[in-house]
N, CA and C atoms as an extended XYZ file, in Angstrom:
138
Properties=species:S:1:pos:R:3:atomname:S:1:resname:S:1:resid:I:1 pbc="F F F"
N        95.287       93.319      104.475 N   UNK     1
C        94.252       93.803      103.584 CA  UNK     1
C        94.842       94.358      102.290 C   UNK     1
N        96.402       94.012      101.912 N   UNK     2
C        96.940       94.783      100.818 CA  UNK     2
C        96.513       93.343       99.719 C   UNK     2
N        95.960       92.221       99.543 N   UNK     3
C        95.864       91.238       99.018 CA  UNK     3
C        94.385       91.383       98.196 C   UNK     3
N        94.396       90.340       97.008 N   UNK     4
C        93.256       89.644       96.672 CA  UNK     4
C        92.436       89.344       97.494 C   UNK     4
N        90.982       89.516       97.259 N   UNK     5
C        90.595       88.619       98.363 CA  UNK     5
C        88.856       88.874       97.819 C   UNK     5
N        88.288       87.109       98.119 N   UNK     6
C        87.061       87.326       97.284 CA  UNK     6
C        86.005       86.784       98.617 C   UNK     6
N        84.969       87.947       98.995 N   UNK     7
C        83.956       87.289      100.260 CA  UNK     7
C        82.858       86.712       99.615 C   UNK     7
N        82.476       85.391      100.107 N   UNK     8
C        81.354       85.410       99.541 CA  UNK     8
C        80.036       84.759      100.672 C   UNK     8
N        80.897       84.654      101.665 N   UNK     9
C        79.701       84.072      102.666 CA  UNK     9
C        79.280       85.478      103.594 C   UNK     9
N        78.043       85.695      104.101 N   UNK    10
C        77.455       86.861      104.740 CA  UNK    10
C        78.499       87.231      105.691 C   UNK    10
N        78.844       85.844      106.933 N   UNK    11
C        79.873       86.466      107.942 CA  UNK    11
C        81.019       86.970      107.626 C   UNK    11
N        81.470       86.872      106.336 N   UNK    12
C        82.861       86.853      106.528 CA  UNK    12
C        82.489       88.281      105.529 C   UNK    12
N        82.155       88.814      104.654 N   UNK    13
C        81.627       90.179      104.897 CA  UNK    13
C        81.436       91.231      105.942 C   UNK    13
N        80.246       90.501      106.774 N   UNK    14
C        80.285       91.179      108.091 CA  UNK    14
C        81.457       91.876      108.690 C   UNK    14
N        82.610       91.017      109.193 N   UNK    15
C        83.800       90.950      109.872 CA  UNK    15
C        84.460       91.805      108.693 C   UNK    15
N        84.369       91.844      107.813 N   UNK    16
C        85.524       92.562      107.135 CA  UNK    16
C        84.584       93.978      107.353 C   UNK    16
N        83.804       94.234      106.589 N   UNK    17
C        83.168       95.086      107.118 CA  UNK    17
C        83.617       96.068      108.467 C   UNK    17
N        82.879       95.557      109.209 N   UNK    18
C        83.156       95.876      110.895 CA  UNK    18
C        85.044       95.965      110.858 C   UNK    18
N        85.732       95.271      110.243 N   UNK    19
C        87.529       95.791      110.396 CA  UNK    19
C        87.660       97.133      109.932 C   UNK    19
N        86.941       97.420      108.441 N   UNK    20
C        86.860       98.620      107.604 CA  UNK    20
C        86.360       99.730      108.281 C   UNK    20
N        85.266       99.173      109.194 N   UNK    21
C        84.535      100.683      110.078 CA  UNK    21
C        85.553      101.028      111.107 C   UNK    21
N        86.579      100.372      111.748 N   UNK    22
C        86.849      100.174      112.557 CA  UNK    22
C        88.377      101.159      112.059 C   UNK    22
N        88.970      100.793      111.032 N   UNK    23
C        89.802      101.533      110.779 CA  UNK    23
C        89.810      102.975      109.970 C   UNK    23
N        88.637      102.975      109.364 N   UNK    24
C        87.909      104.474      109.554 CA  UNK    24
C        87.903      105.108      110.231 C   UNK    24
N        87.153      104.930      111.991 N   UNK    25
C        86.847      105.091      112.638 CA  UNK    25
C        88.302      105.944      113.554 C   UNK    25
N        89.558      105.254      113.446 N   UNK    26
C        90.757      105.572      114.271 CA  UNK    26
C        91.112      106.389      113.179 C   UNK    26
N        91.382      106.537      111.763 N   UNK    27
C        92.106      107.151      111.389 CA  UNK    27
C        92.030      108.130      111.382 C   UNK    27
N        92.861      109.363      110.953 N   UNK    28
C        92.906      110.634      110.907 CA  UNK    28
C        92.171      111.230      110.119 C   UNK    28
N        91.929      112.178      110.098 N   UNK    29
C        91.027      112.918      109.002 CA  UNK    29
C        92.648      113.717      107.425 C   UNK    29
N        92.610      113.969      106.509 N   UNK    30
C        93.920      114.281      105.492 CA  UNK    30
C        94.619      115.665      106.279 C   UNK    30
N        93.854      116.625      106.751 N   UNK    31
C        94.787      117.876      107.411 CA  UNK    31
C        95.725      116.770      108.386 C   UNK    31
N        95.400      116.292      109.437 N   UNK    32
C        95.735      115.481      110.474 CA  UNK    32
C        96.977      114.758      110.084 C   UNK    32
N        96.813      113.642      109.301 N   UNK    33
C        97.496      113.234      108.416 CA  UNK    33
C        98.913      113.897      107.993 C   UNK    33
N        98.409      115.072      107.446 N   UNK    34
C        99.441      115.947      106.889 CA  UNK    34
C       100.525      116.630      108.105 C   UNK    34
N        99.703      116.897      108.964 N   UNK    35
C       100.408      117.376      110.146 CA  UNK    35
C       101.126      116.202      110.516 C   UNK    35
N       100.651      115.402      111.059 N   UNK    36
C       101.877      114.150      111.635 CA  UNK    36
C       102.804      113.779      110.660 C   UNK    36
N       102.667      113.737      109.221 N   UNK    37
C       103.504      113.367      108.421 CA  UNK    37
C       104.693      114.490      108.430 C   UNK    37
N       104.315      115.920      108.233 N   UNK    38
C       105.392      116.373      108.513 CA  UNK    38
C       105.800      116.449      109.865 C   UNK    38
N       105.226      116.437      110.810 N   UNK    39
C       106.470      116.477      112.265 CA  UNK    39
C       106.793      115.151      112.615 C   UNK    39
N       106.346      114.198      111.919 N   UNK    40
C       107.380      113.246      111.965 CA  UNK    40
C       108.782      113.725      111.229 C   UNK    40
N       108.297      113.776      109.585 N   UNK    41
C       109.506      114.375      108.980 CA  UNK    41
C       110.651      115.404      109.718 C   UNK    41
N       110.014      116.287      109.826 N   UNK    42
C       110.683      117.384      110.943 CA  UNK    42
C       111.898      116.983      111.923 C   UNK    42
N       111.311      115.967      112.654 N   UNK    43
C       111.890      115.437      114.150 CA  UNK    43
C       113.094      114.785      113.363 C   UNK    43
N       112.840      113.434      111.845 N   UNK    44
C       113.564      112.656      111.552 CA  UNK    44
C       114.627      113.711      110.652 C   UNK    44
N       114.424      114.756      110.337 N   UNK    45
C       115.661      115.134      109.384 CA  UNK    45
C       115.994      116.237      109.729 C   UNK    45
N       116.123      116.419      111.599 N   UNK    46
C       116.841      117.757      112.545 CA  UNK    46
C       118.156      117.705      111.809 C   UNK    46
């Protein structure tokens, strides 16, 4: 999804769509985020 990319038929909207909710859906909220980013950091530069 880092690409160009032009939808123009309903399904293939749909499906992208529904990928977009979908990875919304799992990701973290920015505090969250911030926390794992640093204890990753943390762990990697004991």
């Amino acid at each position: 999804m880092t690409t160009t990319l032009f939808l123009e038929e309903d399904r293939d909207l749909g499906r992208y769509e529904t990928s977009l909710n979908h990875l919304r859906s799992e990701a973290l909220d920015a505090a969250a985020s911030l926390r794992l980013i640093r204890d990753v950091a943390k762990e990697h530069y004991k």
